[in-house]
C-alpha positions as CSV (number, residue, x, y, z in Angstrom):
1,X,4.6,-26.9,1.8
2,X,1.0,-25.8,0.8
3,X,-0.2,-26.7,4.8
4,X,2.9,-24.3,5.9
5,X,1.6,-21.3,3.1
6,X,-2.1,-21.4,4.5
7,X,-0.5,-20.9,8.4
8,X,1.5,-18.5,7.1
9,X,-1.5,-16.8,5.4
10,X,-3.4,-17.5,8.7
11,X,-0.8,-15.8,10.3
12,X,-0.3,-12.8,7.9
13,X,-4.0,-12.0,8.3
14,X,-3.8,-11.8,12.3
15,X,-0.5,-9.8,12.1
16,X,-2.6,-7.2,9.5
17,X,-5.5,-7.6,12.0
18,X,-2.6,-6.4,14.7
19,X,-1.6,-3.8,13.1
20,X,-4.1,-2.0,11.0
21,X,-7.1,-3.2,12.9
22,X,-8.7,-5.1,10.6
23,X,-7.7,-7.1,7.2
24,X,-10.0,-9.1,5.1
25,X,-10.3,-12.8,4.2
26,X,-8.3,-12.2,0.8
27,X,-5.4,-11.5,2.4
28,X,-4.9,-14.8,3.8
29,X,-5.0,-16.3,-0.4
30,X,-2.4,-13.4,-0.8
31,X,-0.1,-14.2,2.3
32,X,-0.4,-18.0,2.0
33,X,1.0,-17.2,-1.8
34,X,3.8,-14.9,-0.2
35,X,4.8,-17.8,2.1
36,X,4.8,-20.8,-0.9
37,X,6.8,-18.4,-3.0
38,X,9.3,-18.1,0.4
39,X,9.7,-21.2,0.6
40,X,10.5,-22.0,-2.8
41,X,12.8,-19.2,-2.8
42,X,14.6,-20.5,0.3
43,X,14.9,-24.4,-1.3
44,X,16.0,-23.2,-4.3
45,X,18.5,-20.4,-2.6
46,X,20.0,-23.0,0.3
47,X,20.3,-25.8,-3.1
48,X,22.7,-22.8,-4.7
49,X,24.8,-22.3,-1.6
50,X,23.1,-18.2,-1.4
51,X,23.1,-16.7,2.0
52,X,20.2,-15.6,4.4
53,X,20.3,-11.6,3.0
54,X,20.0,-12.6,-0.6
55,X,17.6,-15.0,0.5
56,X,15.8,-12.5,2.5
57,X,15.7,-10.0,-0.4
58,X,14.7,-12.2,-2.8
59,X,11.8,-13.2,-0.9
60,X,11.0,-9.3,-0.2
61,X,11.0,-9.1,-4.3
62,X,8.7,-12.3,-4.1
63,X,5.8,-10.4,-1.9
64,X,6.4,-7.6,-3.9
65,X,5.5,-9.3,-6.9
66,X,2.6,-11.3,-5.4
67,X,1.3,-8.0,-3.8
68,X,1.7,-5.7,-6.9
69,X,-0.1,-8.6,-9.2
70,X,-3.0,-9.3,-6.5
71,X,-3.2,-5.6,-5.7
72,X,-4.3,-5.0,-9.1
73,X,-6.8,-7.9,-9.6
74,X,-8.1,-7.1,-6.2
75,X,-8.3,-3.6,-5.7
76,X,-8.1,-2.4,-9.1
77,X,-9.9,-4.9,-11.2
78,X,-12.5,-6.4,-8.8
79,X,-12.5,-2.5,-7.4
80,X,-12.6,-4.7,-3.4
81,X,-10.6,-1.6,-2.2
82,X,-8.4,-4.0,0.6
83,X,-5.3,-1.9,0.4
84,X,-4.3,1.4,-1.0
85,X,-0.7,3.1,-1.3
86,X,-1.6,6.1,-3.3
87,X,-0.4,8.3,-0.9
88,X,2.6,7.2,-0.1
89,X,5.9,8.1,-1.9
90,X,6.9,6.2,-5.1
91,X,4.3,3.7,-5.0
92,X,3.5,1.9,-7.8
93,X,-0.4,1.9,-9.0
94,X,-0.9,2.6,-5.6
95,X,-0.4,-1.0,-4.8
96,X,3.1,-1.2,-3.6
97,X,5.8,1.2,-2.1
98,X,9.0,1.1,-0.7
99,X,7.7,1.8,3.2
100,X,5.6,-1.5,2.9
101,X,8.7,-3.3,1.2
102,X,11.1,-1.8,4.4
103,X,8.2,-3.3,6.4
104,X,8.1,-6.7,4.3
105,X,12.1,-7.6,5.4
106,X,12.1,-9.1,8.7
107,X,8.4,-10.1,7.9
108,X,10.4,-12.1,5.2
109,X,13.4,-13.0,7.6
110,X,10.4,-14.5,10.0
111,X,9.0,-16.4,7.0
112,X,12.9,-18.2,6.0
113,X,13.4,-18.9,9.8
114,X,10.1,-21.1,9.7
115,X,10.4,-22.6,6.4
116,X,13.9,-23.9,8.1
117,X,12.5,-24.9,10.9
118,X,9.9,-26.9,9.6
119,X,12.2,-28.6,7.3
120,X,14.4,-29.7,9.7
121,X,17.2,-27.2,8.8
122,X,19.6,-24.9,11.2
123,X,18.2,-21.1,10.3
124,X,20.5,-18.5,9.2
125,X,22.7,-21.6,7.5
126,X,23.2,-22.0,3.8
């Protein structure tokens, strides 16, 4: 599980580098914790019989809590300035907002699919 959250970290940073044009190395720390707590989610939700959407929004709540607390060690304590929601509406401490968590769902639907794939389970199954 900890070889498939550093891809998925790898793979977070090149989608950031996509789509903002640059990201920094952090970020791939932050996304490789996004996809470990996924995939814990996902065991854990498949053991319990839960379906793909609660799956899926649990592990949306999951980045949210792994961005809010590493936004605020990152860009608010260590002052690294690597993201920055202020301006958008309802954010919280600048360091999340519901836009970014719209944006984090089939981010997280992508992240289930692989954790299935890679251990050897049907996606979208429970």
């Amino acid at each position: 599980m900890l070889c498939e959250s550093a891809v998925g970290g790898v793979l977070y940073f090149c989608i950031e580098l996509a789509w903002r044009g640059r990201s920094h190395p952090v970020m791939i720390v932050v996304g490789s914790a996004c996809c470990y707590a996924i995939a814990l989610i996902n065991g854990a939700f498949r053991r319990a019989g839960l379906r793909f959407g609660l799956r899926t929004l649990a592990s949306v709540g999951a980045i949210l809590a792994v961005e809010l607390a590493s936004g605020l060690i990152i860009n608010v304590a260590l002052d690294m300035h690597v993201w920055d929601y202020s301006r958008q509406p309802f954010n919280v401490c600048g360091q999340i907002c519901p836009l970014f968590a719209l944006l984090w769902t089939p981010l997280a639907a992508c992240a289930l699919c692989a954790d299935d794939l890679v251990c050897g389970r049907k996606p979208f199954s429970h």
